[in-house]
FIROKE-996277 format. One record per residue (C-alpha): residue number from 1; residue in three letters; z, y, x. Coordinates in nm, 2 decimals. Example, Ala and Ser with C-alpha at 12.3 -4.5 7.8 and 13.67 -1.06 7.14 Angstrom:
<sites>
<site pos="1" code="ALA" Z="0.78" Y="-0.45" X="1.23"/>
<site pos="2" code="SER" Z="0.71" Y="-0.11" X="1.37"/>
</sites>
This chain:
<sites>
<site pos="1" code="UNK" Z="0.81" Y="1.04" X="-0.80"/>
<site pos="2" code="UNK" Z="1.16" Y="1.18" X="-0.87"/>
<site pos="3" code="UNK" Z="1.37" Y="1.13" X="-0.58"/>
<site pos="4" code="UNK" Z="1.70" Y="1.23" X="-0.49"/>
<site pos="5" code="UNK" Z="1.80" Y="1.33" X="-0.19"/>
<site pos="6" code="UNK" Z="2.14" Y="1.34" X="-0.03"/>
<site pos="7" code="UNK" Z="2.19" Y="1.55" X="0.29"/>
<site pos="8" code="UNK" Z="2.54" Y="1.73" X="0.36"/>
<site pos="9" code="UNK" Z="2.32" Y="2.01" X="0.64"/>
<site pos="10" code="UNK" Z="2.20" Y="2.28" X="0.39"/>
<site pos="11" code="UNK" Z="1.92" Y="2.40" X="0.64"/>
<site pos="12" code="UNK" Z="1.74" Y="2.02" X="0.65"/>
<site pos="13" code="UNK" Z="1.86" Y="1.98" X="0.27"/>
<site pos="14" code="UNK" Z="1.60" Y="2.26" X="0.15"/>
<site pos="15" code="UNK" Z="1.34" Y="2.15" X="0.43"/>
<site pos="16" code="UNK" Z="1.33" Y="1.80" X="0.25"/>
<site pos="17" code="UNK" Z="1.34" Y="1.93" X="-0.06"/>
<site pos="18" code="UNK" Z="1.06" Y="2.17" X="0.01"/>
<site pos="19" code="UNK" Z="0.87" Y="1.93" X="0.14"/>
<site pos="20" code="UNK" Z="0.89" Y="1.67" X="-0.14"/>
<site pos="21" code="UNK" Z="0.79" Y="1.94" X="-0.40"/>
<site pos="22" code="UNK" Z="0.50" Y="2.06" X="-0.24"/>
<site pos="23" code="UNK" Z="0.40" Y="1.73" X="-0.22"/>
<site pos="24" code="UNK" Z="0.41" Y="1.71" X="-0.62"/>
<site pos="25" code="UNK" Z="0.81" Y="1.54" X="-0.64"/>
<site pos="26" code="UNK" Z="1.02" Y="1.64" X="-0.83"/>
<site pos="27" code="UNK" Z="1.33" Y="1.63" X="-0.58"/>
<site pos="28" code="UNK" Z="1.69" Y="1.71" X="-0.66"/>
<site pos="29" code="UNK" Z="1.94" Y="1.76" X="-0.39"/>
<site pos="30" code="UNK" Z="2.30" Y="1.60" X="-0.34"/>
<site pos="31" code="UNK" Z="2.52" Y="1.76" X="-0.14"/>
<site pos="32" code="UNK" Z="2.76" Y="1.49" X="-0.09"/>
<site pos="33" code="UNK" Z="2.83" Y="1.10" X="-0.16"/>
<site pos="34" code="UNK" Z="3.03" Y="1.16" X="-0.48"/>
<site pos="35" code="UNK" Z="2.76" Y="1.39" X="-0.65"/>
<site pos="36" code="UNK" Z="2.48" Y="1.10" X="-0.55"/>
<site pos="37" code="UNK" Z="2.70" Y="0.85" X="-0.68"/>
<site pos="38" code="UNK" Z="2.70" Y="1.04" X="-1.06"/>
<site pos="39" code="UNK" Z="2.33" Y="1.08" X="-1.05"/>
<site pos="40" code="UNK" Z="2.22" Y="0.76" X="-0.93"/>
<site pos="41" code="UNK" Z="2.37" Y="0.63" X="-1.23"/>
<site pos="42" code="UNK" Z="2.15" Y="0.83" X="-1.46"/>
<site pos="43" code="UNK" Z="1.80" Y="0.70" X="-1.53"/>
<site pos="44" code="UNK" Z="1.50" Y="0.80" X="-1.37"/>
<site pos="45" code="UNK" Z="1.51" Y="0.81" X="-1.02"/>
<site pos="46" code="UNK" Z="1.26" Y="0.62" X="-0.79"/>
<site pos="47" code="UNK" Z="1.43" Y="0.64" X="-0.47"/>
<site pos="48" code="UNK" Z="1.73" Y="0.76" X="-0.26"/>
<site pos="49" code="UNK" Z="1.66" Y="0.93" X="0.05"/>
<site pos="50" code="UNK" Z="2.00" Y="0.98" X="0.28"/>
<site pos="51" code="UNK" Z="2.13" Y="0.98" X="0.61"/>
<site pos="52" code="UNK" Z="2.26" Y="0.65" X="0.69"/>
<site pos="53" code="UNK" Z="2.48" Y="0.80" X="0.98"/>
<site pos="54" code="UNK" Z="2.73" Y="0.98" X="0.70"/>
<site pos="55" code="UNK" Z="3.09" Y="0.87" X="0.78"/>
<site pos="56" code="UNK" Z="3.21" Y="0.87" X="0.47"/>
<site pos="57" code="UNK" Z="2.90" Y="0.62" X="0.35"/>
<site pos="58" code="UNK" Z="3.05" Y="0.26" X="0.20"/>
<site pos="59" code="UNK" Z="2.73" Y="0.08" X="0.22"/>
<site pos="60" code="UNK" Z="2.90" Y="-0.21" X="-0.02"/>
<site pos="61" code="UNK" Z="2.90" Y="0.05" X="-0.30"/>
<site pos="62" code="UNK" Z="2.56" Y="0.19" X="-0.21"/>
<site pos="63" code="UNK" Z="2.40" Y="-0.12" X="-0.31"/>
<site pos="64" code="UNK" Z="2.61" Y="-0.22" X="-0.63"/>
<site pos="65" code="UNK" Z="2.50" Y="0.14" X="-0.74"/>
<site pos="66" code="UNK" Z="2.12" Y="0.10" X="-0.65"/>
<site pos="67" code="UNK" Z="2.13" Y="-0.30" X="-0.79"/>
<site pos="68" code="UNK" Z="2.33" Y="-0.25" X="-1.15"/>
<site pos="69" code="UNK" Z="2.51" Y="-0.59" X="-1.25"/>
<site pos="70" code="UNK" Z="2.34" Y="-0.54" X="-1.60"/>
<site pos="71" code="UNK" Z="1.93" Y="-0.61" X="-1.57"/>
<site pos="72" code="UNK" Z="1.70" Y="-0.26" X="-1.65"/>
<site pos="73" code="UNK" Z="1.48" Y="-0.32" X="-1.94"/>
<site pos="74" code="UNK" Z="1.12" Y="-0.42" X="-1.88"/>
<site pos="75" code="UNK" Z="0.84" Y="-0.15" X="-1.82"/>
<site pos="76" code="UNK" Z="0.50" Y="-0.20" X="-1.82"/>
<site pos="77" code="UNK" Z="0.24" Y="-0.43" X="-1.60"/>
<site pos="78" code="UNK" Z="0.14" Y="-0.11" X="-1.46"/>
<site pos="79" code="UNK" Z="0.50" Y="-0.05" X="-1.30"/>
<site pos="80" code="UNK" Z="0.56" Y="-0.39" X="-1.23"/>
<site pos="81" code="UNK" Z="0.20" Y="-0.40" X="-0.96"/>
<site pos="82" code="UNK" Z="0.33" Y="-0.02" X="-0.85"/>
<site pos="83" code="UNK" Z="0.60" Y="-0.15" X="-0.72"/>
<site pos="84" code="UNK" Z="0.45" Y="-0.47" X="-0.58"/>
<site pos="85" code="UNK" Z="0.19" Y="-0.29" X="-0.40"/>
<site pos="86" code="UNK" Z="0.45" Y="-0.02" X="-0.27"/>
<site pos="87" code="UNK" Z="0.66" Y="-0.32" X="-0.14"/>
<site pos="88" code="UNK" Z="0.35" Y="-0.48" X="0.05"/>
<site pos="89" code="UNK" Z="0.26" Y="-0.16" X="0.16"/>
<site pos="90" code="UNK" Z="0.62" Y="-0.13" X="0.31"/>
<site pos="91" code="UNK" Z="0.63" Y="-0.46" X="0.43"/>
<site pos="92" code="UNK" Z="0.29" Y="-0.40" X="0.64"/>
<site pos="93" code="UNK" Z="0.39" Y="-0.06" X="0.79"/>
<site pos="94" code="UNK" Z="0.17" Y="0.10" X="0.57"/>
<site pos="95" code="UNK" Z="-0.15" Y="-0.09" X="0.70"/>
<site pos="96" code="UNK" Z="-0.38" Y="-0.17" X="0.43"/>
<site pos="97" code="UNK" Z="-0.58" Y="-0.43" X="0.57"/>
<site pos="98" code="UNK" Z="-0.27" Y="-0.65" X="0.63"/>
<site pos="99" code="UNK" Z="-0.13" Y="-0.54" X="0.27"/>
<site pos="100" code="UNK" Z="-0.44" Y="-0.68" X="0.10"/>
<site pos="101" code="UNK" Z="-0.43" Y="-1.00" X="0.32"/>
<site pos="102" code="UNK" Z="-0.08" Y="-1.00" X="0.17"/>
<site pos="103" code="UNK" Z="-0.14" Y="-0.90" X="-0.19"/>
<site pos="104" code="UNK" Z="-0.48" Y="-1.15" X="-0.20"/>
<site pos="105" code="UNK" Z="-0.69" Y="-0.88" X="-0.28"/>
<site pos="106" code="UNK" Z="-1.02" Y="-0.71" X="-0.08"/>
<site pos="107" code="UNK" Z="-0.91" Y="-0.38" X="0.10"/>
<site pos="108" code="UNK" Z="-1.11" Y="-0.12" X="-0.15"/>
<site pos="109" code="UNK" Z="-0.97" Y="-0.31" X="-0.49"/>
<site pos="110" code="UNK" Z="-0.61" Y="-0.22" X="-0.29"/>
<site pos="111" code="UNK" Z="-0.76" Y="0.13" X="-0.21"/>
<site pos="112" code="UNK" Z="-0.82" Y="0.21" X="-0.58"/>
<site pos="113" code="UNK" Z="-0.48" Y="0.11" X="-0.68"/>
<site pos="114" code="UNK" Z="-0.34" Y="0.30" X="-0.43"/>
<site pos="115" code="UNK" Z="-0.50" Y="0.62" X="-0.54"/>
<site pos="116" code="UNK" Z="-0.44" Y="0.50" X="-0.92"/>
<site pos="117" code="UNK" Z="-0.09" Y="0.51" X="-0.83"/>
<site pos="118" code="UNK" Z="0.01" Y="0.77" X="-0.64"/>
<site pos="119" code="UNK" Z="0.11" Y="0.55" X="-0.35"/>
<site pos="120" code="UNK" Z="-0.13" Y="0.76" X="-0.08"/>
<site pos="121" code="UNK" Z="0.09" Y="1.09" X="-0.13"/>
<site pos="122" code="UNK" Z="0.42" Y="0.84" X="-0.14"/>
<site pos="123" code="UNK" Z="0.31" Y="0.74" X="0.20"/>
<site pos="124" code="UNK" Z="0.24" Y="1.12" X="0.28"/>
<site pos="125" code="UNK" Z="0.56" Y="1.20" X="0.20"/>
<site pos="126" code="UNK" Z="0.77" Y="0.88" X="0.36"/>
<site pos="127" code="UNK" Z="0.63" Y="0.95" X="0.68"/>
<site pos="128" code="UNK" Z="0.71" Y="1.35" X="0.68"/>
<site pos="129" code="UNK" Z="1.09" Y="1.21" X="0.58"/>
<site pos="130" code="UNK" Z="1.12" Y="1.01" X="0.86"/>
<site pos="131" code="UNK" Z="0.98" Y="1.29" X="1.11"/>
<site pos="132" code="UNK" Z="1.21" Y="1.53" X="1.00"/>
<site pos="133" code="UNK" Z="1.48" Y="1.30" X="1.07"/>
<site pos="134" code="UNK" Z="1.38" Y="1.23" X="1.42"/>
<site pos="135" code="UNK" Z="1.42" Y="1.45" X="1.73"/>
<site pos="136" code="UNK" Z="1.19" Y="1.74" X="1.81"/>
<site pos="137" code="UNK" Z="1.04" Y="1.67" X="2.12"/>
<site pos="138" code="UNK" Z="0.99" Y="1.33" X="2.30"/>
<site pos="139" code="UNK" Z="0.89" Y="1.20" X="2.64"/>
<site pos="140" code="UNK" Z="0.51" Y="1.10" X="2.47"/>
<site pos="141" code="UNK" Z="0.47" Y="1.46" X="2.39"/>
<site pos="142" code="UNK" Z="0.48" Y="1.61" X="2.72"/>
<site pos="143" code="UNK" Z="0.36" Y="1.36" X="2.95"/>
<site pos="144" code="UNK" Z="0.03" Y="1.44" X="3.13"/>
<site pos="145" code="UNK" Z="-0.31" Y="1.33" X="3.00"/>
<site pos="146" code="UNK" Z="-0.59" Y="1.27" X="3.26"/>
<site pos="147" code="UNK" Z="-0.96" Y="1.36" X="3.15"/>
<site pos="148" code="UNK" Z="-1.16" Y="1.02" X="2.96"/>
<site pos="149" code="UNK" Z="-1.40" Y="0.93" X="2.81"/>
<site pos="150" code="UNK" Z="-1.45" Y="0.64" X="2.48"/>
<site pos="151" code="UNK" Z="-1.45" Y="0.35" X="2.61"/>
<site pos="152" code="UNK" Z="-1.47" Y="0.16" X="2.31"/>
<site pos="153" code="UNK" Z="-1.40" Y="0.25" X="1.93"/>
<site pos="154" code="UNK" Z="-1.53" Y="0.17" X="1.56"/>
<site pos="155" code="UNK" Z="-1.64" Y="0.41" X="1.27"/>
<site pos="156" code="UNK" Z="-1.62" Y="0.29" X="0.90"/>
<site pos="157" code="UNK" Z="-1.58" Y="0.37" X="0.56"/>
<site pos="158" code="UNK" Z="-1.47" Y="0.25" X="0.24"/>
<site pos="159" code="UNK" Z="-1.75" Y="0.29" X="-0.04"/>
<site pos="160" code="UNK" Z="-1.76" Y="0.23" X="-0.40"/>
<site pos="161" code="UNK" Z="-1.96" Y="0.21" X="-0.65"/>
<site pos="162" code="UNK" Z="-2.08" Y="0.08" X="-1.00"/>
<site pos="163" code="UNK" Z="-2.28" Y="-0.26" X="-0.77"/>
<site pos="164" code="UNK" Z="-1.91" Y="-0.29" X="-0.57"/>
<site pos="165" code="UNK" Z="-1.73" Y="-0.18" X="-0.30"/>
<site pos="166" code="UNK" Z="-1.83" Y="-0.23" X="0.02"/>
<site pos="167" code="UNK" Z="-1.81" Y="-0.12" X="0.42"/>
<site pos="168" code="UNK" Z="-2.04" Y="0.07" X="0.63"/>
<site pos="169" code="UNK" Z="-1.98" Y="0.06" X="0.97"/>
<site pos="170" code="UNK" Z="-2.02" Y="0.12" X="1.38"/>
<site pos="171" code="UNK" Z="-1.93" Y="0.03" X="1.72"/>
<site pos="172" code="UNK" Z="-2.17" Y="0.31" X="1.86"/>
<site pos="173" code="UNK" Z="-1.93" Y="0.58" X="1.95"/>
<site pos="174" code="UNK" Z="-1.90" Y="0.82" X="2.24"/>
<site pos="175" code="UNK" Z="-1.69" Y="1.08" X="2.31"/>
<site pos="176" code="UNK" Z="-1.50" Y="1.23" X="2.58"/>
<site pos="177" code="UNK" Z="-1.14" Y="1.40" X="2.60"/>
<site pos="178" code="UNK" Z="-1.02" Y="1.72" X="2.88"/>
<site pos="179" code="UNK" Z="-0.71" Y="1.70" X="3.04"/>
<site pos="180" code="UNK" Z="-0.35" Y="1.87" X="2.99"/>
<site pos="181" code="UNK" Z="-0.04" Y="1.87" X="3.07"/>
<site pos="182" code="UNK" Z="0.06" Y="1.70" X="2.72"/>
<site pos="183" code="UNK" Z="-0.15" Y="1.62" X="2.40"/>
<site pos="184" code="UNK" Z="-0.10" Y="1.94" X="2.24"/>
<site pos="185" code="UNK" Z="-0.34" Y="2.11" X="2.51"/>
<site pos="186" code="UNK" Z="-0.63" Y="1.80" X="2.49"/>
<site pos="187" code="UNK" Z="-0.97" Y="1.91" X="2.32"/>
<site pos="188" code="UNK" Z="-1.28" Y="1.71" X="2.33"/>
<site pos="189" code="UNK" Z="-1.53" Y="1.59" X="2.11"/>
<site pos="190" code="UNK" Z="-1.66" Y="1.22" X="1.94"/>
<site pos="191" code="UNK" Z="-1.98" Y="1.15" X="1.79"/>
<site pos="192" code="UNK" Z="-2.17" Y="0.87" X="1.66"/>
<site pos="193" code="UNK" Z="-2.56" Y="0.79" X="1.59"/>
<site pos="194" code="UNK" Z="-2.59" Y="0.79" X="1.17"/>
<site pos="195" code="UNK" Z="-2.86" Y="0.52" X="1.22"/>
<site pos="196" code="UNK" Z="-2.62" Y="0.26" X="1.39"/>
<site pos="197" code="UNK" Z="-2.43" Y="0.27" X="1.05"/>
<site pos="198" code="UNK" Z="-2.45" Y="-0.02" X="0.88"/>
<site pos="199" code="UNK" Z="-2.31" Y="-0.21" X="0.55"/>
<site pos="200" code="UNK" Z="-2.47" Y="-0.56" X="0.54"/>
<site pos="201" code="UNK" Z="-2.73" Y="-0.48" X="0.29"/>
<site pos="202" code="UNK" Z="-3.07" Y="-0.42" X="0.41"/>
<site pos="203" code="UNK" Z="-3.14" Y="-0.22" X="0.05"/>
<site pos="204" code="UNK" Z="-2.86" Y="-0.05" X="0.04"/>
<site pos="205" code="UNK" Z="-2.88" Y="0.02" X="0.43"/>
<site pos="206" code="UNK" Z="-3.20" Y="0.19" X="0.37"/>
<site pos="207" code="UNK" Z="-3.08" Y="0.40" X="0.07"/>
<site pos="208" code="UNK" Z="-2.77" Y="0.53" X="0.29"/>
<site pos="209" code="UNK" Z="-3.05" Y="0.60" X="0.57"/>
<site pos="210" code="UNK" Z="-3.25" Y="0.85" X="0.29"/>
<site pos="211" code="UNK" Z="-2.91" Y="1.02" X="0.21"/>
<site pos="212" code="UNK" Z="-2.80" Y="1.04" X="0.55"/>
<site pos="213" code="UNK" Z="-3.13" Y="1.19" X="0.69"/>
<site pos="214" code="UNK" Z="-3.12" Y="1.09" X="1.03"/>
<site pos="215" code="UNK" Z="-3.44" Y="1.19" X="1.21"/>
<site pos="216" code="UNK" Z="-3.31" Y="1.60" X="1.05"/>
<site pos="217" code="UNK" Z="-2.95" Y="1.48" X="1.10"/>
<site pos="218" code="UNK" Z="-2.93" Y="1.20" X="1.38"/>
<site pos="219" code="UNK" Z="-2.57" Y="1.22" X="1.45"/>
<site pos="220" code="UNK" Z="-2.19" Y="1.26" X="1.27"/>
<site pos="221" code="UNK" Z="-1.95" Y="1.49" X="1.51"/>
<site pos="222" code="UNK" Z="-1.63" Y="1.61" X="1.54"/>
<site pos="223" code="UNK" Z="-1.46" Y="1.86" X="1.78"/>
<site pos="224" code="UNK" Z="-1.15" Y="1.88" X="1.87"/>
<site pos="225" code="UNK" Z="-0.93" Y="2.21" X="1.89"/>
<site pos="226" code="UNK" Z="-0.60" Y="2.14" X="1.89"/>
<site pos="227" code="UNK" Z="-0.39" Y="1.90" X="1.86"/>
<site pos="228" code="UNK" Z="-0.01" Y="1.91" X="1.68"/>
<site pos="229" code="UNK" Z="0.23" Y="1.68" X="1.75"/>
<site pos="230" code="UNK" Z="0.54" Y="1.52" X="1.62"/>
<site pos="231" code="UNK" Z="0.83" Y="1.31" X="1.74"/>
<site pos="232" code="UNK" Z="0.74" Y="0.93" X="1.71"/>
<site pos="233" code="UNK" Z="0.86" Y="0.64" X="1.89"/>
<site pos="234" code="UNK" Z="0.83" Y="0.56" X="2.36"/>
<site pos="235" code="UNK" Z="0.47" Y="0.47" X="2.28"/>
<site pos="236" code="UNK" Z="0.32" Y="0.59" X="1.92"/>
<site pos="237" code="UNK" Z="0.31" Y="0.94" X="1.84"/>
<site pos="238" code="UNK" Z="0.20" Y="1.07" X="1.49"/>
<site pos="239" code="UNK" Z="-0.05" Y="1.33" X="1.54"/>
<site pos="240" code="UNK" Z="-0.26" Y="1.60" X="1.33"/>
<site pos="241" code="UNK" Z="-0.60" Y="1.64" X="1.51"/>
<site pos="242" code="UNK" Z="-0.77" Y="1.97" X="1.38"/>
<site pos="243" code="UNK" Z="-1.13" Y="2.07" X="1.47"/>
<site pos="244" code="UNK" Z="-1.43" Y="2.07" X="1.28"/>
<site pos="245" code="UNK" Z="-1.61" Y="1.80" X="1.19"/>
<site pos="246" code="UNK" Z="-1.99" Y="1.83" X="1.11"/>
<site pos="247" code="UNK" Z="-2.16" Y="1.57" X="0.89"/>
<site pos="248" code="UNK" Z="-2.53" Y="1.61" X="0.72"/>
<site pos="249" code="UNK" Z="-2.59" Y="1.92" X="0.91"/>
<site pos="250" code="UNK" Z="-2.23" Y="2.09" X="0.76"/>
<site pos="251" code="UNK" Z="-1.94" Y="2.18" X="0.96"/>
<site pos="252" code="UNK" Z="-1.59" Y="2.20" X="0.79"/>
<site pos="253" code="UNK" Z="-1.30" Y="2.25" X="0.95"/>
<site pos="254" code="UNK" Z="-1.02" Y="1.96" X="0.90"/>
<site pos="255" code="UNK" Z="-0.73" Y="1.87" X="0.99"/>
<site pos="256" code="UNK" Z="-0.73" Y="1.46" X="1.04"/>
<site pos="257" code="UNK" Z="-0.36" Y="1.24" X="1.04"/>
<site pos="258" code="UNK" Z="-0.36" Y="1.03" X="1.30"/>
<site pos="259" code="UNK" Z="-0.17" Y="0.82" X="1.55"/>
<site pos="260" code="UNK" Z="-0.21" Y="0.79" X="1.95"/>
<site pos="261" code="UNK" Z="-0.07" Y="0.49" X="2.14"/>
<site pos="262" code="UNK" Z="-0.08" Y="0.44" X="2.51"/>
<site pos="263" code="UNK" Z="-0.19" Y="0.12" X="2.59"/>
<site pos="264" code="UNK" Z="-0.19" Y="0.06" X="2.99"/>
<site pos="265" code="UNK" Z="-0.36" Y="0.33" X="3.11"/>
<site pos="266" code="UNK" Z="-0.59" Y="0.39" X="2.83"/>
<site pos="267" code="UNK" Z="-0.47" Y="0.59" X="2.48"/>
<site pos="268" code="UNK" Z="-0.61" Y="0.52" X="2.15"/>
<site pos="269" code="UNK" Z="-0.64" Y="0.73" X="1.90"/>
<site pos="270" code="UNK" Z="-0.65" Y="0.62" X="1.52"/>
<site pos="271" code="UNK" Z="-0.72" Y="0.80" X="1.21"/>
<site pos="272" code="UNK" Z="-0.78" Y="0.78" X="0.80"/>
<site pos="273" code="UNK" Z="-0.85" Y="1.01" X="0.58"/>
<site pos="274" code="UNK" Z="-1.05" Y="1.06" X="0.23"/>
<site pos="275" code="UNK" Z="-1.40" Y="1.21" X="0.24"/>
<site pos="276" code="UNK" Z="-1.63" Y="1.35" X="-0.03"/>
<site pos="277" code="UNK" Z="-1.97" Y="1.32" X="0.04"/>
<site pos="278" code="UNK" Z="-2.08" Y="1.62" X="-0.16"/>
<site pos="279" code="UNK" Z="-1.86" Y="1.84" X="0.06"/>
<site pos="280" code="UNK" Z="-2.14" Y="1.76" X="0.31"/>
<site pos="281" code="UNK" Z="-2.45" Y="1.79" X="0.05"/>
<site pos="282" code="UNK" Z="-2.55" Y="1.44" X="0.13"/>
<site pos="283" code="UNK" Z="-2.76" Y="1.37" X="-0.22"/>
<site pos="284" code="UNK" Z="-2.94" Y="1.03" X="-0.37"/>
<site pos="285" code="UNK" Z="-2.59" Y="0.88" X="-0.48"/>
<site pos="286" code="UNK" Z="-2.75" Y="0.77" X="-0.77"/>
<site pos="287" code="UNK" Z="-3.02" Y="0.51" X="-0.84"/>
<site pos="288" code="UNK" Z="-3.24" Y="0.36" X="-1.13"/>
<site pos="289" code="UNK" Z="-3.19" Y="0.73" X="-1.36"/>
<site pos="290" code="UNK" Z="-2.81" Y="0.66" X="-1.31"/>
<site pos="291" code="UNK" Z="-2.77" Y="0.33" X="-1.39"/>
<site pos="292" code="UNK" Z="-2.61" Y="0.26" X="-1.06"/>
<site pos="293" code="UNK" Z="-2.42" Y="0.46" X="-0.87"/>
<site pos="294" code="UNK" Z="-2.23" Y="0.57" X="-0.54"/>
<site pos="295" code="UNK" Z="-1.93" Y="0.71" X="-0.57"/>
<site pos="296" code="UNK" Z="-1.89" Y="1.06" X="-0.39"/>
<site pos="297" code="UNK" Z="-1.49" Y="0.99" X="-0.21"/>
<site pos="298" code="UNK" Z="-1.47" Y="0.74" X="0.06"/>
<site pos="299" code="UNK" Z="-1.26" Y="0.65" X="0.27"/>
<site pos="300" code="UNK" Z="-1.33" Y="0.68" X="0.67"/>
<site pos="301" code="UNK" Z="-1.16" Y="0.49" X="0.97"/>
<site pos="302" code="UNK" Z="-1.16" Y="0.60" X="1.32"/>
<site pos="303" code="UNK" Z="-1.01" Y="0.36" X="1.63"/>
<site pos="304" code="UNK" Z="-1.10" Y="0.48" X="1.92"/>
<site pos="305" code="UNK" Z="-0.98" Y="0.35" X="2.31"/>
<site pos="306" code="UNK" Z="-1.03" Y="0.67" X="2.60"/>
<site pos="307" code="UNK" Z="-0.97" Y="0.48" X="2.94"/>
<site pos="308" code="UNK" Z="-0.93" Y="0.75" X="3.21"/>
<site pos="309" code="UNK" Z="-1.19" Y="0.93" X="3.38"/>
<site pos="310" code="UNK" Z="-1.38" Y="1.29" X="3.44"/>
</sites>
């Protein structure tokens, strides 16, 4: 994408900037509303990112030089679905399930145009914008977690491959968190049984069972470490859970995106992330000498409810 970015504080300027370009952006920095106002009448540019809050802002003008009274010319099909999926997207919160519902399409057909597009590392990058912009430190942050345990919480993923896309899936789930004195000091640990995963298919069930290898493999892990916080809103805070997750008899060490909400007394935790299977040496993605096939990236979904308790 090629953004341009209009912030009058030189220190946040280059932290935005930085940030955009590692992401792959190319980013080009306005120091003030009249420099904007020249570029953002030059071609080429897919968004503004600005701080509302500047005084000398006119609003009015802002949008008669984002909406040109003459029409752009046409681009392509490809463009014109971008942008439609990017809008959905936005209109959702960035929840694809609801997008899709939106869109009329199945969740993995909007998961391969996402990553066709570019709109995964768009999202990356909005979200690091808008915690830049906030304050460093919030109430959620420092508030005192008791010990718990999962009391409920679901484990899927995305699949694809040549037969379809499809969902494999489980409510088995256990875990167990310590306390601290605020989410930054909580470790713990989540695991689930591989043989409670399910897609639906009995075949297909059976041929994820020989990949997984259950009875030399029986369960998928992760331990927590750390956790790194960020400033979010009263009762959702963006997170980065790191630890090491252990799949197939392999332990990597990750760093997961994720979200935790206090809901009553209880905190869930969400995360989504991309997956390759061969990172994990799980085998037998291919069938019938090739002639259908599993693709290696998935994508996995974690929900998980920990009600309080030693």
């Amino acid at each position: 994408m090629h953004l341009l970015v209009l912030e009058r504080d030189p220190v946040r300027r280059e932290a935005l900037i930085g940030v955009l370009r590692a992401a792959g952006h190319h980013a080009v920095a306005a120091p003030d509303p009249s420099a904007a106002a020249a570029a953002i009448g030059q071609p080429g540019f897919d968004a503004l990112v600005l701080d509302l809050g500047l005084p000398e802002l006119d609003p009015a003008r802002l949008r008669e030089a984002l909406v040109p009274a003459e029409a752009a010319a046409p681009g392509t099909l490809d463009a014109a679905e971008r942008r439609h999926i990017a809008l959905a997207l936005r209109h959702t919160g960035g929840n694809k399930r609801q997008a899709a519902l939106v869109l009329g399409i199945s969740r993995s057909t909007l998961l391969h145009k996402v990553r066709k597009y570019g709109l995964a590392a768009a999202r990356v990058v909005a979200v690091t914008l808008v915690l830049l912009t906030q304050p460093t430190a919030t109430r959620a942050q420092e508030t005192p977690v008791p010990p718990g345990r999962v009391k409920s919480g679901t484990l899927s993923f995305d699949g694809h491959g040549t037969p379809g896309d499809f969902i494999g899936r489980t409510s088995t789930v256990s875990g167990e968190m310590t306390g601290a004195s605020g989410l930054a000091g909580v470790r713990g640990w989540v695991e689930a049984p591989v043989r409670t995963l399910v897609t639906g298919n009995g075949r297909r069930d059976r041929d994820l069972a020989k990949s997984m290898e259950p009875e030399k493999y029986p369960n998928l892990r992760f331990d927590l470490r750390g956790v790194r916080t960020r400033a979010g809103t009263s009762d959702s805070l963006p997170v980065m859970l790191e630890g090491a997750l252990r799949i197939h008899g392999v332990s990597r060490d990750v760093a997961l995106p994720g979200y935790v909400r206090a809901e009553g007394g209880a905190l869930r935790v969400r995360t989504d992330f991309p997956l390759n299977l061969k990172d994990y040496r799980i085998g037998g993605l291919s069938k019938l000498l090739g002639a259908l096939k599993m693709d290696e990236h998935i994508e996995v979904h974690v929900d998980l409810t920990f009600a309080p308790g030693a």
